[in-house]
KEGULO-717905 format. One record per residue: x, y, z of N, C-alpha, C, CB in turn. Coordinates in pm, whole numbers, padded with zeros to 5 digits, always signed. Atoms other than C-alpha are relative to their C-alpha. Glycine has a CB too. Layout:
BEGIN
XYZXYZXYZXYZ;...
***
This chain:
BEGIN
-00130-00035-00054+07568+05250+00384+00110-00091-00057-00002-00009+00154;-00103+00076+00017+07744+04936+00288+00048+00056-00199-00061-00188+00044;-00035-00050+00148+07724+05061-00098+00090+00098-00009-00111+00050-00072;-00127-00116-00062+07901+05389-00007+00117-00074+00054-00053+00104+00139;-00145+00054-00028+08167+05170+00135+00074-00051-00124-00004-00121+00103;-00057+00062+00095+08193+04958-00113+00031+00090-00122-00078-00109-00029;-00064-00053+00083+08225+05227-00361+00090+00095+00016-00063+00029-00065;-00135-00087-00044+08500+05433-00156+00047-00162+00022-00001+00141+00164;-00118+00124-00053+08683+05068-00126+00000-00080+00100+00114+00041+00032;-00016+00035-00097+08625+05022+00181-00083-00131+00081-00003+00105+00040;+00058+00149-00023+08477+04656+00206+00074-00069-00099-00167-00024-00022;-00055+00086+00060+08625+04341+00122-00028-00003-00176-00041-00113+00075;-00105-00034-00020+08804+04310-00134+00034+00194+00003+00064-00088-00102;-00033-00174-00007+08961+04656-00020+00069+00016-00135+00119+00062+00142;-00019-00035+00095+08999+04883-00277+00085+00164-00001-00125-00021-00055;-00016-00162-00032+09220+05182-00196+00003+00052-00063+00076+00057+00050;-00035-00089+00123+09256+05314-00514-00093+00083+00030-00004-00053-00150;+00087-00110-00048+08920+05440-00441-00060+00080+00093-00055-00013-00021;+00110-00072-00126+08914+05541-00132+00092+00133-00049+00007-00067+00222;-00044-00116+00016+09193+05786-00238-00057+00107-00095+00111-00021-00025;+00110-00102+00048+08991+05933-00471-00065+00044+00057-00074-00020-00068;+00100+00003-00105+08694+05941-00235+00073+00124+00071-00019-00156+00092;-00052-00155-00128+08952+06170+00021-00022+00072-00078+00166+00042+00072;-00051-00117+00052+09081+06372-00270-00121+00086-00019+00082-00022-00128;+00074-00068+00028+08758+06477-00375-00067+00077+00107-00061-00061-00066;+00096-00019-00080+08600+06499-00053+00091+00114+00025-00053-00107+00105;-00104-00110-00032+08906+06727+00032-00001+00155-00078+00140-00069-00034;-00008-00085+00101+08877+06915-00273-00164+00098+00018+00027-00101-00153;+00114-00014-00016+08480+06969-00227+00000+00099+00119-00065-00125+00010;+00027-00101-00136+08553+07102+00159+00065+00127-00024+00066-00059+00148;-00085-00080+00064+08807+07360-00020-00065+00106-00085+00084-00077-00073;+00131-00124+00071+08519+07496-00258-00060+00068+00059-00112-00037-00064;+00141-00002-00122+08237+07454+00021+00089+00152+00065-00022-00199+00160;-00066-00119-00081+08476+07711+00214+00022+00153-00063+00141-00049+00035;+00006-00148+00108+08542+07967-00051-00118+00032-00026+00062-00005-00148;+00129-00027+00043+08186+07953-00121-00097+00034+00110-00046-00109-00073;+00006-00084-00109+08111+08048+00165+00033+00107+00090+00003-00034+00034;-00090-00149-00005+08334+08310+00248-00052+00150-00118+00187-00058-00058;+00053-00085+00133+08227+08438-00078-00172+00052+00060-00008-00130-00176;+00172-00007-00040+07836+08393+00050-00010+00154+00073-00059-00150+00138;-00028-00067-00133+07930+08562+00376+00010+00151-00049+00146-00059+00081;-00032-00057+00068+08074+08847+00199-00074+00086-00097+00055-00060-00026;+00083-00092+00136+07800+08912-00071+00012+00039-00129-00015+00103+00019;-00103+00008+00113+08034+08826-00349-00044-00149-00090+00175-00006+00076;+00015+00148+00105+07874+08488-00477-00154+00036-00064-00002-00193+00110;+00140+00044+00030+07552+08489-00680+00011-00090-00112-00098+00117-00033;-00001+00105+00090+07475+08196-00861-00044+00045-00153-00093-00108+00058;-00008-00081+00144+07342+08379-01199+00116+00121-00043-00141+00076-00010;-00092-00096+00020+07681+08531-01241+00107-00105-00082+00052+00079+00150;-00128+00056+00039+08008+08410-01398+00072-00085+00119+00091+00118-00047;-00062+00093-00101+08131+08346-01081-00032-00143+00085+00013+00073+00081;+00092+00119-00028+07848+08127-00995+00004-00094-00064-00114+00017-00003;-00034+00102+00048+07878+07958-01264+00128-00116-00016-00026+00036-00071;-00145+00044-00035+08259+07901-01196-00038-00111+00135+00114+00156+00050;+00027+00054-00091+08156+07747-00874-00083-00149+00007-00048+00093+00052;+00095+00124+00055+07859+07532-01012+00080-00115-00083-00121+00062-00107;-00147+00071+00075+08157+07405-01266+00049-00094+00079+00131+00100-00023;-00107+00050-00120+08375+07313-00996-00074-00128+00092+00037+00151+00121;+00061+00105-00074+08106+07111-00818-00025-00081-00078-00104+00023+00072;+00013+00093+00124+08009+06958-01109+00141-00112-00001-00003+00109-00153;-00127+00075+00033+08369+06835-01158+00043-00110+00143+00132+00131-00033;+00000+00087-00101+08411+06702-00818-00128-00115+00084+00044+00088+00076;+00112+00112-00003+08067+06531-00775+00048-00142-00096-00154+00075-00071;-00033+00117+00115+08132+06330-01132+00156-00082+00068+00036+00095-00193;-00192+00093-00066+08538+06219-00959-00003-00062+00076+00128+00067+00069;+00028+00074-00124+08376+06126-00676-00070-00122-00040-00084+00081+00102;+00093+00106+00129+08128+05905-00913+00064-00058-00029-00062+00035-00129;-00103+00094+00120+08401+05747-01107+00101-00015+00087+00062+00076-00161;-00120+00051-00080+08595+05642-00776+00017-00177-00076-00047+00007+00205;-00013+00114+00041+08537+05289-00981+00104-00010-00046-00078-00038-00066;-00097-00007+00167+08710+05393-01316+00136+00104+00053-00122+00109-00176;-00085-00124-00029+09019+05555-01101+00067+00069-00090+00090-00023+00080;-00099-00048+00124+09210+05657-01396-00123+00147-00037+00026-00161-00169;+00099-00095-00020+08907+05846-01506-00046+00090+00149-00103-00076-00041;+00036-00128-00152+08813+06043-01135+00144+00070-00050+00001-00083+00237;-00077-00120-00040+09175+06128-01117+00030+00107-00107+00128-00046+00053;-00014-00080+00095+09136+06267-01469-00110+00138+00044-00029-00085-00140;+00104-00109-00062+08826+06481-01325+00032+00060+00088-00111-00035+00043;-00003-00069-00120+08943+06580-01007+00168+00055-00018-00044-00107+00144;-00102-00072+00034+09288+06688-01171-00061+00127-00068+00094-00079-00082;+00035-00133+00087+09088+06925-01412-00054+00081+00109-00117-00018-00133;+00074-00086-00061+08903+07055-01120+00122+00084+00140-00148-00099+00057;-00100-00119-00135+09198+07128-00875+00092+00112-00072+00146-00109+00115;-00070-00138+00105+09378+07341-01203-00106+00075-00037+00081-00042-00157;+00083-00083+00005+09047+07467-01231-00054+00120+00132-00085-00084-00042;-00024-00066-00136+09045+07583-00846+00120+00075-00032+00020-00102+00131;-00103-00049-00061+09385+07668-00847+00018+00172-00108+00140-00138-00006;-00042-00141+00058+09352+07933-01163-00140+00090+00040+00036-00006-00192;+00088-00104-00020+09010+08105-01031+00005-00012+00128-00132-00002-00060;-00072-00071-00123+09139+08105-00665+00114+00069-00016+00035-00084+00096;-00142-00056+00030+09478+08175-00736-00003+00149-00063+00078-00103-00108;+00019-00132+00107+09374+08454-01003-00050+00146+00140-00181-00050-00159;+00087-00072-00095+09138+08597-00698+00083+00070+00145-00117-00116+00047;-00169-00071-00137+09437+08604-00416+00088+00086-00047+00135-00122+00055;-00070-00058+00107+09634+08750-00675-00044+00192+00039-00069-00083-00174;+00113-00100+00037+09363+09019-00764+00010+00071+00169-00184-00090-00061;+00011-00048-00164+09331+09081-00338+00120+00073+00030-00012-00128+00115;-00141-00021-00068+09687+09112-00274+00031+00133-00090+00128-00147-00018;-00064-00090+00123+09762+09359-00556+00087-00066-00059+00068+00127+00032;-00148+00072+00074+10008+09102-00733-00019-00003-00148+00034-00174+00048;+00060+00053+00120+09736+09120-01024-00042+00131-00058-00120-00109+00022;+00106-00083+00026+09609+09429-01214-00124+00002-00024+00017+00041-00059;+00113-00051+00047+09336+09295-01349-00129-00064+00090-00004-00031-00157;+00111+00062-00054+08993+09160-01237+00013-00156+00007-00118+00041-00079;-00055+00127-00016+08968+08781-01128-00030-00095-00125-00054-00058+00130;+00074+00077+00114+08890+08491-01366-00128-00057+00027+00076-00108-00047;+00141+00018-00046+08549+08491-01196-00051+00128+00053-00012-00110+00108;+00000-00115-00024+08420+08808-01214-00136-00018+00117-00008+00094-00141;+00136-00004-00091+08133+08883-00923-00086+00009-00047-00025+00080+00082;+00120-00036+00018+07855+09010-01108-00023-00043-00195-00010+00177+00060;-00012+00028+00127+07725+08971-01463-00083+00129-00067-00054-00152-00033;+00025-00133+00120+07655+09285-01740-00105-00102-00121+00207+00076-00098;+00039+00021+00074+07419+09275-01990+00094-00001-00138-00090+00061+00020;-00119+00050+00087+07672+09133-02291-00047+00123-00105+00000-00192-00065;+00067-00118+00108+07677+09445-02556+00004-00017-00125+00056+00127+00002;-00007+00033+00176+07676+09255-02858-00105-00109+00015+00175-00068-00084;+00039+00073+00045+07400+09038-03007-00055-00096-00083-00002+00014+00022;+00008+00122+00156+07273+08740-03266-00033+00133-00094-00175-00166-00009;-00032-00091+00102+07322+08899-03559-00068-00141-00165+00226+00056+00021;+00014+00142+00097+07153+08672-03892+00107+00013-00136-00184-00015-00070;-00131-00016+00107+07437+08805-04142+00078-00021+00060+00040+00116-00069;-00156-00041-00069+07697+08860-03899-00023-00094+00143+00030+00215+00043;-00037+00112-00085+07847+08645-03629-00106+00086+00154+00222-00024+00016;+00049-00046-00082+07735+08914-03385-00042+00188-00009+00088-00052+00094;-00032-00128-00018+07631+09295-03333-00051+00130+00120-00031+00031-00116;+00043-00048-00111+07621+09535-03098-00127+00053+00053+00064+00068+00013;+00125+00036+00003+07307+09579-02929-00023+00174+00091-00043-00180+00080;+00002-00143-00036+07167+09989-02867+00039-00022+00131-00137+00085-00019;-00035-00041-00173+07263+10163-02548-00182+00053+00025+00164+00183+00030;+00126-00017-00064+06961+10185-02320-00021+00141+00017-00009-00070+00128;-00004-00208-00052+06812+10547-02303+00082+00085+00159-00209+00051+00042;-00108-00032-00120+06919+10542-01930+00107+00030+00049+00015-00043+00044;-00156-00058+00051+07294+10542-02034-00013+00044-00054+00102-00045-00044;-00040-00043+00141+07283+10727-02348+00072+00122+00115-00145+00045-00152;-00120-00140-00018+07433+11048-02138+00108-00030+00100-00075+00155+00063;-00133+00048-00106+07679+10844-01917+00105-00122-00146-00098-00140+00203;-00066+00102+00119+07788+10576-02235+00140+00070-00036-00109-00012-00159;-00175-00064+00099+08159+10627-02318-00024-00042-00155+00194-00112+00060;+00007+00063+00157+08045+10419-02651-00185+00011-00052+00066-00207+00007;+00144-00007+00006+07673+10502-02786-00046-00045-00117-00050+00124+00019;+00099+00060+00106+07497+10279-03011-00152-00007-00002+00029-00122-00010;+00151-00034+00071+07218+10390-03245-00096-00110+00013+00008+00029-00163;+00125+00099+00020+06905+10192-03283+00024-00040-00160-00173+00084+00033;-00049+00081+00076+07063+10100-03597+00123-00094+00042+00022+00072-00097;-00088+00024-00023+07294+09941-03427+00141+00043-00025-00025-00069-00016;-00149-00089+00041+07608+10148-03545+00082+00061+00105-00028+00127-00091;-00074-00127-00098+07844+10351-03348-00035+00170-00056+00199-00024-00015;-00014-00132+00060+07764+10711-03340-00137+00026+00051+00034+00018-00169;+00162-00049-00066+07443+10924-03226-00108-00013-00124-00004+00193+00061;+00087+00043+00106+07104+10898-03402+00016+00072-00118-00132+00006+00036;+00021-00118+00110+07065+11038-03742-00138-00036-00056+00123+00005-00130;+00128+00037+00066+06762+11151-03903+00019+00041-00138-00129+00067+00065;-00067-00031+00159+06694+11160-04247-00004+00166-00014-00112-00081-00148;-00015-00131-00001+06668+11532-04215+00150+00027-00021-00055+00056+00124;-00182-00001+00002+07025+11540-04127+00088-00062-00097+00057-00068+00117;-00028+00073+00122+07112+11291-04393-00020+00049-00128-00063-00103+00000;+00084-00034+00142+06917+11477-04680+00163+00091-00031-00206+00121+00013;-00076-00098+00126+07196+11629-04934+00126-00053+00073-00027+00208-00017;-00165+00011-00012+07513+11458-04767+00012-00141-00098+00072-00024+00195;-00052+00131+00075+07717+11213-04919+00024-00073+00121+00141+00012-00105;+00014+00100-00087+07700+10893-04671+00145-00064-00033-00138-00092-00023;-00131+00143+00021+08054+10661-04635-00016-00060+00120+00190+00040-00017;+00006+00102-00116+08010+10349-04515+00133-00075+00056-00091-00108-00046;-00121+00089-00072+08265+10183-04260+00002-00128+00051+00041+00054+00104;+00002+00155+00029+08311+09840-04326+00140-00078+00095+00023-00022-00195;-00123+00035-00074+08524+09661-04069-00044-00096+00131+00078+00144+00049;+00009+00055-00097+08562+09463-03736+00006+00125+00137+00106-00109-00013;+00003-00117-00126+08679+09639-03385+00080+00071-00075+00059-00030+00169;-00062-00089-00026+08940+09821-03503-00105+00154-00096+00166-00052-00045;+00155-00075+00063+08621+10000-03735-00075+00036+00146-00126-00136-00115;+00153-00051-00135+08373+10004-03426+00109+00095+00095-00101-00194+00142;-00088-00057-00106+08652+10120-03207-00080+00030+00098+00079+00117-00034;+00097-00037-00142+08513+10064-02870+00070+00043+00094-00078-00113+00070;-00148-00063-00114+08849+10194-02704-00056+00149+00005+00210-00004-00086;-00021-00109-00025+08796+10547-02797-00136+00037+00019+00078+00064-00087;+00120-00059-00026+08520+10763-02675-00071+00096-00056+00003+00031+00088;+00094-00107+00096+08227+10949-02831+00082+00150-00052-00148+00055+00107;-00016-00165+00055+08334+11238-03090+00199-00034+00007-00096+00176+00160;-00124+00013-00017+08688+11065-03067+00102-00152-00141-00011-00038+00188;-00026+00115+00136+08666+10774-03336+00046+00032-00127-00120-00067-00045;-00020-00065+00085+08848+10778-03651-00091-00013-00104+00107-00013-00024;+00167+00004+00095+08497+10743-03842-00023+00176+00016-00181-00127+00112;+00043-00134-00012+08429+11076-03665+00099+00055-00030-00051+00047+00115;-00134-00122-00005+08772+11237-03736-00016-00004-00145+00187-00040+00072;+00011+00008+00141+08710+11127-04085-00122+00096-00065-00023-00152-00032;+00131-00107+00028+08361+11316-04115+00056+00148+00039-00152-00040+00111;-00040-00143-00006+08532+11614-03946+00137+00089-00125+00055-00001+00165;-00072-00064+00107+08813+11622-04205-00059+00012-00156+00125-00073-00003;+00058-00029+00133+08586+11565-04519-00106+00117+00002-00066-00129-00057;+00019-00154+00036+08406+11871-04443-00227-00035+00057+00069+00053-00258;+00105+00041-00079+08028+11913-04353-00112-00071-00086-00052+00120+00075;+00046+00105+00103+07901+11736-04677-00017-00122+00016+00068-00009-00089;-00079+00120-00031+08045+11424-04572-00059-00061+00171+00184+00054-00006;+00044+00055-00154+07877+11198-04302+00014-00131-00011-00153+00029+00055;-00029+00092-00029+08018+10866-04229-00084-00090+00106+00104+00029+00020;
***
């Protein structure tokens, strides 16, 4: 017990520098603890999510401030990053509640399977749509990884192939199947022509 004092300050010589740390954090900590619970309550927190991890973050940051009530300069550098780190994934979230926000929070609830992956040429690429979506997918990637439905070489035999070499505005994941200008390009070169 007396160690805990002595490292919130609070034994000879007194040290308030750290006890104010010590509040801030502890303050800051009951502030999470509460949202994170609300959230619990709710059915809105799971720890393998983004948001979870936002949360795990956050504790992280205020455990270590609370740690370094020694080195005050350091805590209040930690427990500053963590209350602008509260204040933009609460803030974003009240926002988001109220309608003041269109979009989703900066801690989203749940987590998606990411639709792009390691790639050993390329930084990244997109990774097929699961048979389960293929007839709900606004965007449907082949088992070659490409945009566009399967082709077999049947279908391939006697066309001329053009390849589309590019980033997003190439993949175009905005527009939806039979709407890309890859496909508008195959429909204007005629039925020879398969991109």
């Amino acid at each position: 017990m007396r160690h805990l004092l002595r490292h919130a300050g609070l034994v000879r010589p007194y040290r308030f520098e750290r006890t104010l740390v010590v509040l801030a954090g502890l303050a800051l900590a009951l502030m999470v603890g509460a949202a994170a619970a609300i959230l619990v309550s709710h059915n809105h927190l799971l720890l393998d999510s983004p948001r979870g991890w936002h949360f795990l973050y956050l504790a992280g940051l205020i455990v270590a401030g609370i740690a370094a009530a020694p080195w005050p300069r350091l805590a209040a550098v930690l427990l500053s990053l963590a209350t602008v780190e509260i204040g933009l994934g609460m803030g974003s979230a009240l926002l988001y509640k109220y309608h003041w926000a269109s979009s989703e929070t900066l801690f989203p609830r749940d987590y998606q399977r990411p639709p792009y992956g390691w790639h050993p040429l390329l930084r990244a690429a997109p990774l097929p749509t699961p048979p389960e979506q293929a007839a709900t997918a606004r965007v449907f990637i082949n088992s070659q990884r490409q945009r566009g439905l399967e082709r077999t070489a049947g279908e391939l035999a006697g066309k001329i192939v053009i390849a589309l070499f590019g980033g997003s505005t190439t993949f175009d994941f905005i527009s939806p199947q039979r709407q890309t200008w890859g496909e508008r390009l195959e429909q204007m070169l005629g039925p020879n022509a398969m991109p």
